[in-house]
N, C-alpha and C positions, 0 to 999 in steps of 0.2 A: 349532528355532531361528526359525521363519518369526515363529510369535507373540513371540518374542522382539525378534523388528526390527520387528513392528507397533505393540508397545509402545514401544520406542524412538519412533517415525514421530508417536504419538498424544500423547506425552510433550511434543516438541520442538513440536505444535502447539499443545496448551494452554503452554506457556513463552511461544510467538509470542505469545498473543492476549492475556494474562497481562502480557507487556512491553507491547506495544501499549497496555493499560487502564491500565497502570499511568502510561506515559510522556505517552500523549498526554492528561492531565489537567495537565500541565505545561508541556508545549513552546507556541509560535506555531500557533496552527490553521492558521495560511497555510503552514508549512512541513510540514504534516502527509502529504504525499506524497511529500515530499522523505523523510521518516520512515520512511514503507511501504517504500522501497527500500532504504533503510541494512538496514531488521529483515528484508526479505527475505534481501538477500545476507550481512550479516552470519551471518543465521539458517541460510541453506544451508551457508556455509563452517563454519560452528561444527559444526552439525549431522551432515557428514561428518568432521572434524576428532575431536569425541568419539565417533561411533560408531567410526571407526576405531582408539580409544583402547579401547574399552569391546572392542571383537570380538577386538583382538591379546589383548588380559589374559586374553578369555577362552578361550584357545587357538587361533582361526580362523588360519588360514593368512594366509600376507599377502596374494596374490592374493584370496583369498575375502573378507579384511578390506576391499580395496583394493572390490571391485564389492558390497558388501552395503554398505560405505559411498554408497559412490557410489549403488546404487537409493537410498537412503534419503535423501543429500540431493534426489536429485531431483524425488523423492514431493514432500517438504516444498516444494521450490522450485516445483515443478508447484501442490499445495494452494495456500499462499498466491497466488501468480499467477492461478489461478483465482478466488477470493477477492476479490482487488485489483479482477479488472477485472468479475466480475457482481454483486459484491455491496456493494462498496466508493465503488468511482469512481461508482456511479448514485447513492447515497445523499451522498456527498461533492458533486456535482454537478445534482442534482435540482430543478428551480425550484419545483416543486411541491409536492416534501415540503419542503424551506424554508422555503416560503407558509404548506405546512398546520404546519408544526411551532412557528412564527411567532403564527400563532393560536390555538393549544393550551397555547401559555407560561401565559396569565395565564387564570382562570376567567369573567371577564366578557366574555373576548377581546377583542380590538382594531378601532381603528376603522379605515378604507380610510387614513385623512390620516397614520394611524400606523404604516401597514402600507408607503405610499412612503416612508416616510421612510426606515425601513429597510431596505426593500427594493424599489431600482427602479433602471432603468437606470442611471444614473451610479454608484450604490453599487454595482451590480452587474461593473460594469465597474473599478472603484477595486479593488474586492476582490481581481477575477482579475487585474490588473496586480499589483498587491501581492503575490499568490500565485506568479506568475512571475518578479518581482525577488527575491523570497527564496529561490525553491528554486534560481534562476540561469537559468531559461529563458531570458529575455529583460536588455537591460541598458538604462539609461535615458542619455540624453543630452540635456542641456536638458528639452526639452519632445517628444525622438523616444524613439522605444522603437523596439530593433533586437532578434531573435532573436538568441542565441549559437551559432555555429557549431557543428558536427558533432554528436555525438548526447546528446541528452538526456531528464533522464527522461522528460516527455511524448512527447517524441519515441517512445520503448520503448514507451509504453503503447499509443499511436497504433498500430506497427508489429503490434504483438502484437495487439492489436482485428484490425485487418486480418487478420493471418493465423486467427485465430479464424471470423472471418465468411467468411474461404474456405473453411477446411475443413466447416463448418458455418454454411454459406450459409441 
């Protein structure tokens, strides 16, 4: 059965990356971390939710359904998290592959006076406030921008970085 719940495990990650390619050709790019979290948690709850569906039918005890569920969403929840924050959030956030991806758009490539236009401090800063008013981070007022109280998803990704680079400093 072990290959049985790896199959599951490797299933529910091509679904992930699967929704992911399929969604974010549609959504708000600004809200696209907001997105990561929905298909994360979504993805775990779902993901223990039919293993546990899939193991009772196929006879497993319910204890044994209850913790084979359970490793498996954790695997998935652990995968993507892992995902989000080395492979994801650098490319999502990168000023450099932006730059270079920026220049590799068009074959003649672009000139420096085209290159701020698009890409410089005020846009850059227009952007990530935009970024934070959609997914909820922050809220505006007049002309202030206030963080939103208690935890949020930056905030997680923040916390989790953190504990990442403690354990493996």
């Amino acid at each position: 059965m072990d290959i049985f719940l790896v199959s599951l495990f490797l299933l529910y990650l091509i679904f992930y990356f699967g929704v992911q390619s399929l969604l974010f050709r549609t959504i708000d790019r600004y809200a696209s971390v907001l997105w990561q979290m929905k298909l994360l948690i979504g993805g775990g709850t779902l993901s223990f939710l039919l293993t546990f569906l899939i193991l009772v039918l196929d006879g497993w005890s319910f204890l044994n359904s209850i913790f084979g569920s359970s490793l498996i969403s954790f695997l998935y929840s652990l995968s993507i998290s892992i995902y989000l924050l080395s492979v994801y959030s650098y490319i999502e956030s990168s000023i450099t592959v932006k730059i270079f991806t920026l220049v590799g758009e068009k074959t003649e490539g672009i000139s420096r006076r085209q290159l701020l236009k698009v890409y410089n401090l005020r846009v850059i800063v227009k952007r990530r406030i935009r970024r934070f008013l959609v997914q909820g981070e922050i809220t505006q007022k007049g002309k202030w921008y206030a963080r939103v109280s208690g935890t949020s998803i930056f905030s997680v990704r923040e916390r989790l970085n953190k504990l990442i680079l403690f354990f493996f400093p």
